[in-house]
Structure formats: C-alpha cells, structure tokens
N, C-alpha and C positions, 0 to 999 in steps of 0.2 A: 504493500500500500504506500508504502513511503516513496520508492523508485516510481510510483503515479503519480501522486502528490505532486514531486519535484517535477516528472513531466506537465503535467497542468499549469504550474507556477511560471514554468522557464517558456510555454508555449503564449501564456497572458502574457510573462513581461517583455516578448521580443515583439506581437501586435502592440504593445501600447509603445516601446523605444520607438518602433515606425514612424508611428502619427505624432510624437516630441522630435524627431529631426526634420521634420516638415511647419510645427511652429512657429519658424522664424520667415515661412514664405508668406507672399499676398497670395489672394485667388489668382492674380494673373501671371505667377511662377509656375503654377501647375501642371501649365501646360506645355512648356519652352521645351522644343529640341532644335538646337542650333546644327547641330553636326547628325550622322547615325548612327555613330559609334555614341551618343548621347540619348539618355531615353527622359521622359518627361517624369515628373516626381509622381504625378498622377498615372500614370503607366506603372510603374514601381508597384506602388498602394497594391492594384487592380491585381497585376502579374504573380506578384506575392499572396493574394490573396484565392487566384485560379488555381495556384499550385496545390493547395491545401484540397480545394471542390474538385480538383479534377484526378488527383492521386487518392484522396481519403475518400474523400462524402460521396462521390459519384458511385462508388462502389459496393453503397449501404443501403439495405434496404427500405425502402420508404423516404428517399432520401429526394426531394425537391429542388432541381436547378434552378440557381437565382436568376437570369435571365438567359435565353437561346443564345444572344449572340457574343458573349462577355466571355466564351472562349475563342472566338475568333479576332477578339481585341486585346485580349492578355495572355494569348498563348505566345511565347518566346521562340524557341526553334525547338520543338517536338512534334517531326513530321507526321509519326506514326497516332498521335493525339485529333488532326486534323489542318483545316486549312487556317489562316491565319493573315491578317495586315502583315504587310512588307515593313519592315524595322524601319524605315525611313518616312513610315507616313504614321508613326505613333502620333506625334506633336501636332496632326494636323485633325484630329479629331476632338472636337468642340464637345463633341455628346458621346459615351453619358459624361455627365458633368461629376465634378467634384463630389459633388452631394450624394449622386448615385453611388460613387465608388466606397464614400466611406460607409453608404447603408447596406452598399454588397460587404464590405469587410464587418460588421457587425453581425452581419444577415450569417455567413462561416462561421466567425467566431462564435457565436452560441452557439451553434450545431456540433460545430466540432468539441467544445465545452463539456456540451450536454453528452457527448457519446467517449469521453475521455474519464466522465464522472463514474456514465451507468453502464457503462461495462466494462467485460476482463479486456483485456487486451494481447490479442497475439504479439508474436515477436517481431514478424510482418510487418503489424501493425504500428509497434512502437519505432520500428525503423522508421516506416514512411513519413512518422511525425517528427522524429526529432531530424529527416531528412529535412523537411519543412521547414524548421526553424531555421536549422542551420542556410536552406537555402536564404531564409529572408534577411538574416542577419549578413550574408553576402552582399543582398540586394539594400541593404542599412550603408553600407560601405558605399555601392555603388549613388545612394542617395545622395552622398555628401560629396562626393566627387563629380556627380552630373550637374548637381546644383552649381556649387562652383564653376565648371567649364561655362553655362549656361549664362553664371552671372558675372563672369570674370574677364568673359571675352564679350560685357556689352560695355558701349563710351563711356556711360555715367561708371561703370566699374562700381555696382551698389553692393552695402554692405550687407551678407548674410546674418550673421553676429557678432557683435562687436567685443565679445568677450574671448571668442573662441581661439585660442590660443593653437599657434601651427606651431611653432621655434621650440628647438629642445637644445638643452644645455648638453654638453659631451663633455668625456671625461679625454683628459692627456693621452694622444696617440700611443700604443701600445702594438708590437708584433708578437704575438700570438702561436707559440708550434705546436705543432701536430707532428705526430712520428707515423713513418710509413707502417702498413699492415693493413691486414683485415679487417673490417669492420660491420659491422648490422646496422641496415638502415632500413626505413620502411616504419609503418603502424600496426604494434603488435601487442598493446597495452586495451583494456579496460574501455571502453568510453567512444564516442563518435570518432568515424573516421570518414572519408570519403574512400571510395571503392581506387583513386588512383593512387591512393598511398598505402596501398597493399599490394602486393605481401610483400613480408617482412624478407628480407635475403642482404646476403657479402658482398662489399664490394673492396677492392682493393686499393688502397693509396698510396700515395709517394707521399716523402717528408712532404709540406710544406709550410707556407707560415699565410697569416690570415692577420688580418687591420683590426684594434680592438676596437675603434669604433668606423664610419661611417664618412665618408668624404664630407667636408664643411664648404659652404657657400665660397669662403673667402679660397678656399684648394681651388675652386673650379673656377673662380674669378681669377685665379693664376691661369687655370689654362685658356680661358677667353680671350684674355689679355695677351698671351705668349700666340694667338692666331691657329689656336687648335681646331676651330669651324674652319679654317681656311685651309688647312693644311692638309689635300687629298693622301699623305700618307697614312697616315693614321684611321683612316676610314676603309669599311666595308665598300664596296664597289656601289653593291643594293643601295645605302646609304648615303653616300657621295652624292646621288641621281635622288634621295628621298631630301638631303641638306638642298640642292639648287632646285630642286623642284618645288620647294617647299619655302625658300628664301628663308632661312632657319641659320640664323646665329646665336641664338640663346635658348637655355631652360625655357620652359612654357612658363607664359606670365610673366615673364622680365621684360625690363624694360632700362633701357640707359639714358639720363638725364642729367647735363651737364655733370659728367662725372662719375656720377652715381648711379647705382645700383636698384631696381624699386621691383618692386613682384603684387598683383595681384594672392591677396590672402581671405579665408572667409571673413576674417574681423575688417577687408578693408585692404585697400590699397596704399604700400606701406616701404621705407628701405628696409635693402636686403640686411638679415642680420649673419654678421660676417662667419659666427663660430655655431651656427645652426646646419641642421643637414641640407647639402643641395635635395632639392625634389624635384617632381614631375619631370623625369628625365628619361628617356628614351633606353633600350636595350643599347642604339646605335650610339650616343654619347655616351653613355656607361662604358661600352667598348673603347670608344676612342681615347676618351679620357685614361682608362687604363695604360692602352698603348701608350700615351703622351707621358706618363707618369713611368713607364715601361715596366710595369706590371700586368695584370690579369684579373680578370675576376675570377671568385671562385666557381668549383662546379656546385650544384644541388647537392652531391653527397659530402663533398670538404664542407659546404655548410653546416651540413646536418651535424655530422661529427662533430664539429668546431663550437656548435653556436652555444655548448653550457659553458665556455670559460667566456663571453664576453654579455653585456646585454644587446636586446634587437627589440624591435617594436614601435620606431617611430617613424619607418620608413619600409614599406616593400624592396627586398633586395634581389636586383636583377642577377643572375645566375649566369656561368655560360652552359648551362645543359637544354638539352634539348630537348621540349615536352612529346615523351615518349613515355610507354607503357612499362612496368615491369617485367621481371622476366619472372612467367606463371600467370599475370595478372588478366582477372573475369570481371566483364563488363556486369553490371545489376540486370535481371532479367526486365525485360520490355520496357514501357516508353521511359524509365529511370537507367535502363542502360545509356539513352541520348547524354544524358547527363555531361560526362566529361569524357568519356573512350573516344568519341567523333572528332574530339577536337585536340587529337594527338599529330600534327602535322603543322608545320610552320609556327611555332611557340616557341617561346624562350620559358623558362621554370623561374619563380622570383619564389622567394621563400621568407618566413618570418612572417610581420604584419606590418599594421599604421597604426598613428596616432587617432583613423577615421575606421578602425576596424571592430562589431562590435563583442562585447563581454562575452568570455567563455567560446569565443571563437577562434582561437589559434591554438598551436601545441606548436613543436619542432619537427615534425612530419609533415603539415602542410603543403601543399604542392599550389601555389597559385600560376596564371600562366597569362602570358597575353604577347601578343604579335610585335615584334621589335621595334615597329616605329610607334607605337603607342604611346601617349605620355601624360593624362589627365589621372593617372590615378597617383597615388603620395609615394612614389616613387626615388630609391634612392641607389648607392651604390657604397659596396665595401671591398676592397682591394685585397689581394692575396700575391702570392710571391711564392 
C-alpha cells in the first residue's frame, strides 16, 4: 500500500509542477511556436496529458474519451497510435483553447486518480504510470526551454521570471583520473529506468583524466575571442556548412555590445557572468571548442564511471558517443517501444541533467540524446584528456 500511496502522490505532484511552470505565462504565451523543433506550452499540457488517456485509461473498461479529436492534436510521433498534426502546425491551432486543455487535464486526472485509488494494480500497470510521469517530467524540462526559445528570440526579449536564477557558482578546476579496466555501466538498481539504459554490461577503458567541473562562460569567451567560429580547422565539415549557413558566431542568446558580453536569460536579458557554465551550446561547439583547447570530450561511459568523484547537474553534458542501443538491448512491447529505440540514428548521448530538469528525475545512467546542431536546451560541456 505504501509503494501506491507514493505512486498517487508523485503522479499528483508532477500534474500540479506542470501547471506552476506555466504560471509565469499570459494566455497569449500558450500558444507560441517560433521554430519546430519548439512546441507551444499549451501543446505540452494536452500531449502530457494524451499520454496518460491513450497508454492507461483507453485500455479500461468503461473508460470514456475526452474528446475524438485531442488524439490527433497531442499525439507526438507514435505512428502505430494513429494519425496526427504535423509538429510544425502545433502553434497554429487556436482551438481547443486553453481552457479546454486544462478541463481535459483534470477531466484524466481524476480518472486516473480514481483507478490508482480503487484498484490493485499490475506491474504492467505500474510501469505505464510511472512511464507517465517520468515522460511529463521530460516534457517539464522541455516547458522551460521552449518557453525561453519562444521568449528569448522575440525584440522586446520579455521576462519569464525574474527570480529564476540560471548562473551556478563552480568550484576550482580540478583533473580528475580514472585508471584503465573494466567496468559496469548501464541500469541495474531498484527504481525507474528507461528501457535505453538497459542492460547493465562491461565496457573497457583506457587511463584517462576528466574536468572537475564544467567549461565557464569567460573559457569560451577565450575561445570566441582567439577566432575559434572562424577557424575551419577545428570544425566538423557537417558543421562548418551548419556555422555559414547558419551565420552562427556565438552561444545561442548572446549577444556583443560594445565590448561586452549579454545572453538572453528566463529572469531577463542580462551580462554574461564570467565564472558560470557556458550553455545552450551545440554538440558542434562542444567539439570544436574541445579541439581549440586540444582536448576531447568525454565518451557516455568515461562519464558514467567518472561522474561520482565530481558534481553534475547544472548543465546537460554533450558526450562524444553515439546514441546507439546496447548490446542485448529490447525495445518495450508496442506503441511504448516508439518510445526511444526509433531514434537510435544520428544523436549525440549528453548525460547528467539541468538546472530546468524536474525532481527525482535523473540518476547517472541516464541516456539523454538530441541531434548535434541542436542548442535550446541548458546545455553545457566538460572536457577530458
């Protein structure tokens, strides 16, 4: 009863975190998608909310859909579920309005509530839920980082919250060793995991050494300044062609003003602070900078091994492994295998978390992933050698 309990509690307080990162918008933030790689906060709500109705409730007897067409407006990419709005035309749909989405999100939550209360619950079952969570708490992440792009990249540069604090204090550069051998990596403990951080198996290492903390604003203001954007050696080919196509000489959100340094932040548009981590930065910068620096990044498993002698967590750290499957590793049966196996192919692995990632959502086995020129999410970089 108690492992229920905890499930009902953590399943309330990840719906109500939702609707408190959405607090600080107007009605007419809800609907913003400037880019497509960006989704509208009101899309977010709905999507997190279909996941629950269309993996749980839909499968229960006597079980009532909230409306016919609000899988075809918050299904994400789960072909095998049905058809679905093109990712590019989320932002463009007026109706249903706000209102409807938060009466569809109450409209789930009691249902799901009420069948969490009055019955046992398979194992199945308890997966699918705290799948659930764990997905929205993804999509919490991806709240705070969509809003930002959203509000970050308009003129007025309006302030989300003016408290909310990005800048982390770091501790004295420190190198870090690792001695060569064998080691276990993978998710093999107790508790949530994602099906791509399984199973648990060896990998082999060479010595190396690892940054105890995290590249600082003012490291990478060395390499801007030393003509690192400019300098095609240092660059991936891909990249070279993504930097001029792109007219891309800084961090996302920077900006140079007589002299100085300034970044779009959610508190506000603000100078850079020199001993905080760079962010929003690219896999392709992450690289290059390394080179400039003539080091490397590490791989996904030097992290994993690595990451209990330093701390992590205020910055996703770009990896140089390539998001690929383990070796042994099964997809979840049906539309939850879409989940992450699909999107094994052109990914870079960033590992750790953010400062925007939510509660009880990390361990050091996490596998996050996303395409190399991507760079709205709190993104950072940690050097090895």
């Amino acid at each position: 009863m108690a492992m229920k309990n905890e499930l009902i509690q953590l399943f309330q307080e990840t719906r109500i975190n939702s609707l408190q990162i959405c607090k600080h918008l107007a009605i007419e933030d809800y609907g913003l998608q400037p880019v497509e790689f960006v989704s509208p906060p009101k899309w977010h709500l709905g999507h997190t909310t279909w996941f629950f109705e269309a993996f749980f409730l839909s499968r229960k007897e006597g079980y009532t859909e909230y409306h016919p067409d609000f899988s075809f407006v918050f299904n994400s990419y789960y072909e095998s579920l049905g058809q679905k709005i093109l990712r590019s035309e989320r932002g463009n749909l007026s109706r249903p309005t706000v209102q409807n989405v938060l009466e569809y999100r109450k409209y789930v939550d009691e249902h799901v509530a009420n069948y969490l209360q009055e019955k046992e619950l398979t194992d199945k079952e308890i997966k699918i839920i705290e799948t659930g969570i764990h997905h929205e708490k993804q999509h919490q992440e991806l709240l705070y980082t969509d809003i930002k792009y959203s509000l970050g990249t308009q003129a007025l540069k309006p302030i989300y919250d003016e408290k909310f604090k990005e800048t982390i204090q770091q501790e004295p550069l420190q190198w870090l060793s690792v001695e060569k051998g064998l080691y276990s990596v993978g998710h093999a403990d107790e508790g949530f995991c994602y099906d791509n951080e399984t199973p648990q198996h060896q990998v082999y290492l060479n010595d190396f050494f690892i940054s105890s903390r995290l590249v600082s604003n003012a490291e990478y203001i060395e390499f801007i300044e030393d003509g690192g954007y400019q300098n095609v050696l240092l660059w991936h080919a891909e990249a070279w062609d993504w930097l001029q196509n792109n007219n891309i000489s800084f961090p996302l959100y920077w900006q140079k003003e007589e002299g100085e340094y300034y970044s779009y932040q959610l508190s506000g548009y603000q100078q850079i602070e020199a001993h905080s981590p760079v962010t929003h930065i690219s896999y392709y910068e992450a690289f290059a900078f390394a080179q400039w620096k003539k080091m490397r990044l590490p791989t996904e498993f030097e992290w994993e091994v690595a990451c209990k002698k330093f701390n992590y967590g205020a910055r996703w750290e770009w990896t140089e492994s390539a998001y690929q499957p383990y070796p042994g590793y099964q997809k979840a049966e049906g539309a939850l295998g879409e989940y992450n196996g699909k999107f094994m192919v052109n990914q870079k692995v960033l590992r750790g978390h953010s400062i925007v990632t939510s509660p009880q959502h990390s361990r050091p086995t996490y596998r996050n992933f996303f395409h190399p020129h991507l760079r709205w999410q709190f993104t950072g970089i940690r050097l090895a050698k």
